[in-house]
DODRENKOL-955707 format. One record per residue (C-alpha): x, y, z; residue in three letters; residue number from 0. Coordinates in Angstrom, 3 decimals, padded with zeros to 6 digits, m for minus. Example, Ala and Ser with C-alpha at 12.3 -4.5 7.8 and 13.67 -1.06 7.14 Angstrom:
BEGIN
         x         y         z  res    n
   012.300  m004.500   007.800  ALA    0
   013.670  m001.060   007.140  SER    1
END
This chain:
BEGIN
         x         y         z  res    n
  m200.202   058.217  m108.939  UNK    0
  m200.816   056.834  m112.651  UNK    1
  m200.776   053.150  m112.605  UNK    2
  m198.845   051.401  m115.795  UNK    3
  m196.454   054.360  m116.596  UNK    4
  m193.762   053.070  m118.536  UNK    5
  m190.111   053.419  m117.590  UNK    6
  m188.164   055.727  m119.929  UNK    7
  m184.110   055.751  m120.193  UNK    8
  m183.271   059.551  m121.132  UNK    9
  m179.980   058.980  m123.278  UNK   10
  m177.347   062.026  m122.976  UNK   11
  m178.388   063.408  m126.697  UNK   12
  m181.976   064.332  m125.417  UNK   13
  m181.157   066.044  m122.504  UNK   14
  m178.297   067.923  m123.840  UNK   15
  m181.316   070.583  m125.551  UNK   16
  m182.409   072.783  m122.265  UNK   17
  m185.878   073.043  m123.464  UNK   18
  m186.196   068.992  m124.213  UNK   19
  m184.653   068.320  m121.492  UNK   20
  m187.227   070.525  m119.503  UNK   21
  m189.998   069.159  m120.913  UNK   22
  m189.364   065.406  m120.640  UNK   23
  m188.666   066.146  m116.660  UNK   24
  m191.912   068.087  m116.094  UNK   25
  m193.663   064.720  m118.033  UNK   26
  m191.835   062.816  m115.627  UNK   27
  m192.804   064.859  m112.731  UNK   28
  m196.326   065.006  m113.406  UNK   29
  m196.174   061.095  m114.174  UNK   30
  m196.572   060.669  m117.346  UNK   31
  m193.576   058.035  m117.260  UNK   32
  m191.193   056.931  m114.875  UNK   33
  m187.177   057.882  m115.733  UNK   34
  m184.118   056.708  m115.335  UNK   35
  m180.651   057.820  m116.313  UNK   36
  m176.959   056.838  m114.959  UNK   37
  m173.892   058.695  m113.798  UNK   38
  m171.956   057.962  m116.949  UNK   39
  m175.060   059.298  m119.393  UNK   40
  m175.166   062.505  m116.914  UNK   41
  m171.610   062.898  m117.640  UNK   42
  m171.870   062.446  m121.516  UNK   43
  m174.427   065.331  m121.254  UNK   44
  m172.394   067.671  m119.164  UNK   45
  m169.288   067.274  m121.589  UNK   46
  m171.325   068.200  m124.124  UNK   47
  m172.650   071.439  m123.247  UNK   48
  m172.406   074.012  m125.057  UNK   49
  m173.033   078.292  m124.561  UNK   50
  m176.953   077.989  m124.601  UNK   51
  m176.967   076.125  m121.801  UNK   52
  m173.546   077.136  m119.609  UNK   53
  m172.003   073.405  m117.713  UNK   54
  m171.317   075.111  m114.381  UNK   55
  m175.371   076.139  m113.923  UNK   56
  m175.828   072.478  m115.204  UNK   57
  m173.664   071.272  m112.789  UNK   58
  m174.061   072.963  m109.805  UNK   59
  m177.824   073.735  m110.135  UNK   60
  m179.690   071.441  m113.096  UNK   61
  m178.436   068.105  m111.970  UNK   62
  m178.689   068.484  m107.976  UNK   63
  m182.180   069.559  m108.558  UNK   64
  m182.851   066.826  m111.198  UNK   65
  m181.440   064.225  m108.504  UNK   66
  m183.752   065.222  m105.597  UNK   67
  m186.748   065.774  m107.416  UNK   68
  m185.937   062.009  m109.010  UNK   69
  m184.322   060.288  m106.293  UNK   70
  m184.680   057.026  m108.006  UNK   71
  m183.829   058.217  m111.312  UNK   72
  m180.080   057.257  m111.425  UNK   73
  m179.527   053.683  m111.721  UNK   74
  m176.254   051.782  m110.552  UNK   75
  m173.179   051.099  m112.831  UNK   76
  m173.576   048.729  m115.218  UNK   77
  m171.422   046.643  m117.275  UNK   78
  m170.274   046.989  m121.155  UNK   79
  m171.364   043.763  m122.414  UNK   80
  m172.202   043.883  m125.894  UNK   81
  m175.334   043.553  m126.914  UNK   82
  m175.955   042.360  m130.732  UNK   83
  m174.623   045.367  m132.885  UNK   84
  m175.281   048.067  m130.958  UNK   85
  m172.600   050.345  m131.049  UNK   86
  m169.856   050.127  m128.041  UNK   87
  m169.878   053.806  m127.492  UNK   88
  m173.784   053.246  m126.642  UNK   89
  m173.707   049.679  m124.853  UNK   90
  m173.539   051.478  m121.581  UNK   91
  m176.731   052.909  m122.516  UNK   92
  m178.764   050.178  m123.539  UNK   93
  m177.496   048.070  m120.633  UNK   94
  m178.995   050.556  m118.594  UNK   95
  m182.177   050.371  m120.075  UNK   96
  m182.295   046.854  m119.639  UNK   97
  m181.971   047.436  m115.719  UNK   98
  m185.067   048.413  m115.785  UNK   99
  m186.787   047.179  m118.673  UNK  100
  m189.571   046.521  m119.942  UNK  101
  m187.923   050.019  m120.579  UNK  102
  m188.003   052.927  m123.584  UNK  103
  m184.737   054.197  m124.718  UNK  104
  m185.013   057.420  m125.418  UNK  105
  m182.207   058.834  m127.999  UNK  106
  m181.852   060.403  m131.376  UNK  107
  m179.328   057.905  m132.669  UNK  108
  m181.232   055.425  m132.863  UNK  109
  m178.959   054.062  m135.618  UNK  110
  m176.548   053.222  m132.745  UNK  111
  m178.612   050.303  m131.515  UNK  112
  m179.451   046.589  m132.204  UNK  113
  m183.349   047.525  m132.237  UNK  114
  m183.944   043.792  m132.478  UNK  115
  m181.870   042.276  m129.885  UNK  116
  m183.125   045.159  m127.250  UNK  117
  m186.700   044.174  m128.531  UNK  118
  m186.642   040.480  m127.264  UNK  119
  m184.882   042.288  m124.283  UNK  120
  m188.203   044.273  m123.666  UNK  121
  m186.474   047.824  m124.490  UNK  122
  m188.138   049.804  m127.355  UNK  123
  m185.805   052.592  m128.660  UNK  124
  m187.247   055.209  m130.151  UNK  125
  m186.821   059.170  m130.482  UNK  126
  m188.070   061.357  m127.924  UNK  127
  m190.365   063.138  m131.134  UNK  128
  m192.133   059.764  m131.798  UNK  129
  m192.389   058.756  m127.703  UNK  130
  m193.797   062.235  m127.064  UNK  131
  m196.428   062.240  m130.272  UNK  132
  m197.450   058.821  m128.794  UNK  133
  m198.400   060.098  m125.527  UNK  134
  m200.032   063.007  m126.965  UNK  135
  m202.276   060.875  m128.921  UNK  136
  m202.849   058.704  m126.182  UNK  137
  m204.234   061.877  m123.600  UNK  138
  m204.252   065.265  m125.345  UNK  139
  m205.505   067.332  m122.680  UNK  140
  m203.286   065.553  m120.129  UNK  141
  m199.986   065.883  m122.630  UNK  142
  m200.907   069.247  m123.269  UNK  143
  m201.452   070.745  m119.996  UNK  144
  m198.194   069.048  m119.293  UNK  145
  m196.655   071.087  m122.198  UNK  146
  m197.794   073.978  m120.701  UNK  147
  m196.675   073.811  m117.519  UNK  148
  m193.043   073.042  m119.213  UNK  149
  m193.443   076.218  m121.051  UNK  150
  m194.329   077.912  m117.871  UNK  151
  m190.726   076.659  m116.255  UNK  152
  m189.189   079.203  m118.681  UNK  153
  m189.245   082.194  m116.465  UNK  154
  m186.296   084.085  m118.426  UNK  155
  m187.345   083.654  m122.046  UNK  156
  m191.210   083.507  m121.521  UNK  157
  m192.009   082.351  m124.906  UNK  158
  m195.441   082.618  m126.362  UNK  159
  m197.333   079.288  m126.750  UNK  160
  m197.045   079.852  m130.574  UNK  161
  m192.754   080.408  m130.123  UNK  162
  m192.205   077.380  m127.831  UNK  163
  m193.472   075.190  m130.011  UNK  164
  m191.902   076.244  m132.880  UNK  165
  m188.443   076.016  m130.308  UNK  166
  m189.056   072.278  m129.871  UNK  167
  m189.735   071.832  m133.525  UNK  168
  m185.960   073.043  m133.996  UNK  169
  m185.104   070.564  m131.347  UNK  170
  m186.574   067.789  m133.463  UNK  171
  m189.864   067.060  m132.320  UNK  172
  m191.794   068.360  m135.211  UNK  173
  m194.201   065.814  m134.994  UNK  174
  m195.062   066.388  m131.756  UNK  175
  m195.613   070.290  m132.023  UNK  176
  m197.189   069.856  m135.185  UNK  177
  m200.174   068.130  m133.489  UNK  178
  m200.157   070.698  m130.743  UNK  179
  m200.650   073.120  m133.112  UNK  180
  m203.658   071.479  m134.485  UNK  181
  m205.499   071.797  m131.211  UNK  182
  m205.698   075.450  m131.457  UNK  183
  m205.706   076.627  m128.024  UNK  184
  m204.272   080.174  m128.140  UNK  185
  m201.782   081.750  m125.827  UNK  186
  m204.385   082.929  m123.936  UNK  187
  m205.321   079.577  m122.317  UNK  188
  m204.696   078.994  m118.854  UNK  189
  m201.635   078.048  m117.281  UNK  190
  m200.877   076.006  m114.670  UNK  191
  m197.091   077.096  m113.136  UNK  192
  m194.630   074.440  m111.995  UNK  193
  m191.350   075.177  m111.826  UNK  194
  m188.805   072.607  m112.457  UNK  195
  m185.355   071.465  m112.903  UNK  196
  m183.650   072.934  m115.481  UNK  197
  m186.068   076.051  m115.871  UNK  198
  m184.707   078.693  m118.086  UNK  199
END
């Protein structure tokens, strides 16, 4: 196992998209990070599926796998203590990250947050596009590969190396695919496949 992975709280906005939401969970399979979500943040995702991804196969097949391949993944109630500004609707959130902190939040509203007071609280929130470019840069091969294998989850659509990146640039990690596009390793590398949760 990796030693010094950090912990990473998946808020319900980033793993509402099915292919985000695949890829963070392979990371976190192969060990890139350790991560951690709650009942009530599974619930805000659920309620907020739409037709891509239908609620009764996230239901009765996406979250009962995501729950035994992450057994310690879901975190115990917490309270709604305010912290600084962060906005109510999302206290829940950050008062799960600090459960486990030193922690990352991982969200697109970042807006939503006291990024100050959850800084002296050792969380760092920050978008899944700028968490995942940082790991990338960190271990390209290793981030890559990992990538792959996400892409290789997709058993239905079967995208092309070249069309699954431009996918997750639509889901808002330009960033990220951008500099996986600059490797240029074509779709005929080798793949490594790994099914997991919330393959499409």
């Amino acid at each position: 196992m990796r030693t010094e992975i950090p912990n990473v709280l998946l808020d319900a906005c980033v793993v509402l998209p099915p292919q985000q939401r695949n890829l963070l969970l392979q990371m976190a399979s192969d060990e890139l990070f350790a991560v951690f979500w709650t009942d009530r943040i599974i619930g805000e995702w659920l309620r907020n599926v739409g037709i891509e991804d239908d609620r009764a196969k996230c239901e009765n097949r996406t979250v009962p796998l995501m729950r035994r391949e992450f057994p310690n993944a879901t975190l115990p109630l917490v309270t709604d203590d305010p912290i600084g500004t962060t906005d109510l609707n999302d206290v829940h959130v950050a008062r799960a990250a600090l459960a486990v902190s030193p922690c990352i939040l991982l969200t697109w509203n970042v807006r939503d947050f006291d990024l100050s007071a959850l800084a002296e609280l050792d969380v760092e929130v920050i978008t899944p596009d700028v968490f995942l470019t940082r790991l990338l840069d960190a271990d390209p091969a290793l981030v890559e590969d990992a990538t792959r294998r996400a892409m290789a989850n997709l058993t239905r659509s079967a995208p092309t190396w070249s069309s699954y990146l431009e996918a997750l640039e639509r889901n808002g990690l330009t960033t990220f695919a951008e500099r996986l596009h600059r490797l240029g390793r074509d779709d005929g590398a080798d793949l490594v496949t790994d099914i997991r949760p919330s393959g499409r």
